[in-house]
Each structure stands twice: as C-alpha cells, then as structure tokens.
N, C-alpha and C positions, 0 to 999 in steps of 0.2 A: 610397913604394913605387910602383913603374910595373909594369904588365903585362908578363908577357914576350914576346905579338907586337902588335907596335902597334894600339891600336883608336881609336874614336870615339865618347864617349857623344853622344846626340840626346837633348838632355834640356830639361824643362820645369818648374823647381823648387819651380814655384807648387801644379804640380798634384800630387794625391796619393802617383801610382805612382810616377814621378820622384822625389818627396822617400823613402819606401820603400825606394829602392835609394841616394839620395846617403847615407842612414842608414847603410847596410850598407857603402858605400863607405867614409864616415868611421870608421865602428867598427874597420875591417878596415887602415885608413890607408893604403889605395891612389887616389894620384891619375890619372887618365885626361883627356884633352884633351875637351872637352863645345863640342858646339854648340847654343844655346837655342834652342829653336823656340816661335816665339809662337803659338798654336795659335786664342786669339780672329783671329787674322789669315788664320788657315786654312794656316800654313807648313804642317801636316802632310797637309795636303791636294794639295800641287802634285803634278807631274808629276815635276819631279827630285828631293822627299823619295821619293816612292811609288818611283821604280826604285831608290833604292837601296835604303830598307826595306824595301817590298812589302807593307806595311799604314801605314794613319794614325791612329798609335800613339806616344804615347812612355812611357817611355825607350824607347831601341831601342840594344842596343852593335855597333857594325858593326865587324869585325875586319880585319885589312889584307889578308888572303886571301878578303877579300868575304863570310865568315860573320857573319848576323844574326842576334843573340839580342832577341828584341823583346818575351815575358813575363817581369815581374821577378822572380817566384819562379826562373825558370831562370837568368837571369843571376845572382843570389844562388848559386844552385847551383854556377854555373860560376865565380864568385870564391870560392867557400866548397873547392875543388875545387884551385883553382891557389895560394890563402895562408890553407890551413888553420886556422890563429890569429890572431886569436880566430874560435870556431868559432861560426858560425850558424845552421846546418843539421841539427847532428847529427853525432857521432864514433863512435859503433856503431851496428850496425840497429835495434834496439829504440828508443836515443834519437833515428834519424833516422826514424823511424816515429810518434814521439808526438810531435815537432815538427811532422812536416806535417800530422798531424790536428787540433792545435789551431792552426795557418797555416789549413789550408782552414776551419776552422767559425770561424774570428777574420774570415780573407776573403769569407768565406761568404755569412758572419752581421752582425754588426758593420758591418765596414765596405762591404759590399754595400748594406745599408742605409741610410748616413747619404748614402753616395753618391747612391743611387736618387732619395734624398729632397731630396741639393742638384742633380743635374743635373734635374730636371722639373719644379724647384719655383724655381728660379732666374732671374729674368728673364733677367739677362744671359746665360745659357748658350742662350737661345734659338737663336744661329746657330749652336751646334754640337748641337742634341739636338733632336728631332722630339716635343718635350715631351707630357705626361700626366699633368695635376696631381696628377687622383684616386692613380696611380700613385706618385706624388711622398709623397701623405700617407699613402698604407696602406706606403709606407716607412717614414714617418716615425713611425707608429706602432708598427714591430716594435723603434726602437731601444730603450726601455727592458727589454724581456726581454734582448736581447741585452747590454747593457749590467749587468746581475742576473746574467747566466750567465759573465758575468766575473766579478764580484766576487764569486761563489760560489766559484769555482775557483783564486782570490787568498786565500782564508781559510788563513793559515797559510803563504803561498808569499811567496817574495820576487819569483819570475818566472812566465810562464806556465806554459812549457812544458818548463822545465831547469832546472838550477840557476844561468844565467847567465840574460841577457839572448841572445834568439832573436831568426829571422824573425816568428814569433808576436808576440812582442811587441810588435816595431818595426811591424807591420802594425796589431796594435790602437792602438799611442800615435798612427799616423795620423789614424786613424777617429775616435777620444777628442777629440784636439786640432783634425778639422772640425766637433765641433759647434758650434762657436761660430760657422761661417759658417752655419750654417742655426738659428744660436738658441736651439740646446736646450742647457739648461746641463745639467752633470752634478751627476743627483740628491747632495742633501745625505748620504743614507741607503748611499751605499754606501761605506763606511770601506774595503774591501779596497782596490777599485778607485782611491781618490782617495790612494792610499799608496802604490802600486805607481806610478801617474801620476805623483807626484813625483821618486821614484826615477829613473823614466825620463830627466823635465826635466833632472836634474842629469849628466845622462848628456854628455860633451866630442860625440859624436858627434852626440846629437840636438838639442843648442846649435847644431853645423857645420850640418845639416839648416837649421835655421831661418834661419840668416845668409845663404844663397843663396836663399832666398825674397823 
C-alpha cells in the first residue's frame, strides 16, 4: 500500500525513532520511498537536509506539497488517520486516550532513559552529543523501575495499552531491545515483561523493523 499524495521518508533505521515508525509502517503494510541519512556523518546537519526539514532530526516524512511531519508519534498519527487498520493509535476517545498515556510514560519513562544513558555514555556518539557522563548514569539508573513499571502493567495483559499491539508497545519493544547496546540485560525477575517481549519478536512487522537495520 502507497500513500495517497506522494511523500518521502528521511530515515535512519539504525537509530531508534526511525525504527519506531518503519514498525508502524510495516504493521500497517504501507510502503513509502525512504532516503537514509547517515547522521554519524552529519547528513542531518547540512544546509539542504535543514531547508527542506527545518530541524536535524529523523524520521522526518516530507509530503509532495512540502508538508513536514518530523515527530514520530504525529506521523504515526497521521498514517493511523489515512489506513485506519490495523489500528495504532486508538479507535474511540477513551481507547485513544489510554494509548497516549501509556506512549507518553513508555516515551517518557523507559525509553527516555536507556536513550539518555546511550547517547552520554557512548563514546562513539561523541560527535553528535555535547556528552554528560554523570547524566548518562543517573539515566541509567532509573531503567530498572521503569522497566518493573512495565511488567507490573503486563500482569495479566497480552499488550500494553489495548487489546492489540499499539504505539505503546512498539515504543517500549524499542527501548527493551537498546539495552543490549548499553549492556543492561533485562532482569531475569520480570516474567510479564520478557512474555510480552517475545510476543512482540515474533511480530512480521518487528522481524521488517530489524531487516533495515
């Protein structure tokens, strides 16, 4: 399935938010035309990414009437919006209201943290982050509550936030699956979460996620 007005994804599969939304893209089975940007190289830094996205960011989806949707929660939105099934976002108010509450405290929480703790903790990220170790560890330190606050909320559930697979989820199986770049394995002790994790793995779209990696 193709969008109905031509766009461009600017995408970088390696990095989290990028893989986040090719999830959503493959769940949803909508192909769109992608150009990679190597971002250790600084592509998202030039002067002709920036006019045409207007931050050095990705994803960014640029549409062919020059609209840029450049946060992946909103582009999720906005394919959630245009091929409503399978639904990611939410199909009443009530169920699109407790998805973005457990999106934001999963975005929040979770994955705010293992990020914090691999971009300042990270050698190699040096040329894109104006690092802060200490900042890097008192990250690193909040993933295990965060991590407990999932698999308290997994007790009994097959998904986060719905009865399917969500945004929520696909944001945490991120955050789940970078701790192995920063080393922290996930605790033996938490059954909800390492049940739920696998569920996710066997998922066709989060298999697609990883292959463009």
């Amino acid at each position: 399935m193709t969008l109905p007005q031509p766009a461009m994804l600017y995408d970088q599969p390696r990095a989290p938010n990028p893989r986040r939304l090719n999830i959503v893209l493959a769940e949803k089975g909508i192909e769109v035309p992608r150009t990679v940007i190597d971002l250790m190289a600084g592509e998202h830094k030039t002067p002709d990414y920036l006019a045409t996205v207007g931050v050095a960011k990705v994803p960014a989806l640029v549409l062919d009437d020059g609209t840029v949707l450049n946060e992946t929660q909103a582009i999720c939105r906005y394919l959630d919006a245009l091929v409503p099934e399978p639904n990611m976002t939410g199909r009443d108010p009530l169920e699109t209201a407790v998805i973005e509450m457990w999106q934001r405290r999963t975005e929040f929480g979770l994955f705010a943290a293992v990020a914090g703790c691999f971009r300042h903790t990270n050698r190699h990220l040096a040329v894109l982050e104006d690092q802060v170790a200490e900042w890097g560890e008192i990250n690193r330190g909040r993933i295990r509550g965060e991590l407990e606050a999932l698999d308290r909320r997994l007790a009994g559930r097959a998904w986060i936030a719905a009865d399917r697979p969500s945004v929520a989820d696909v944001t945490a199986l991120v955050a789940v699956e970078f701790l192995r770049i920063i080393k922290y394995p996930l605790p033996d002790d938490l059954g909800h979460l390492a049940a739920w994790l696998e569920r996710m793995r066997a998922r066709p779209s989060t298999q697609a996620g990883m292959e463009k990696t």
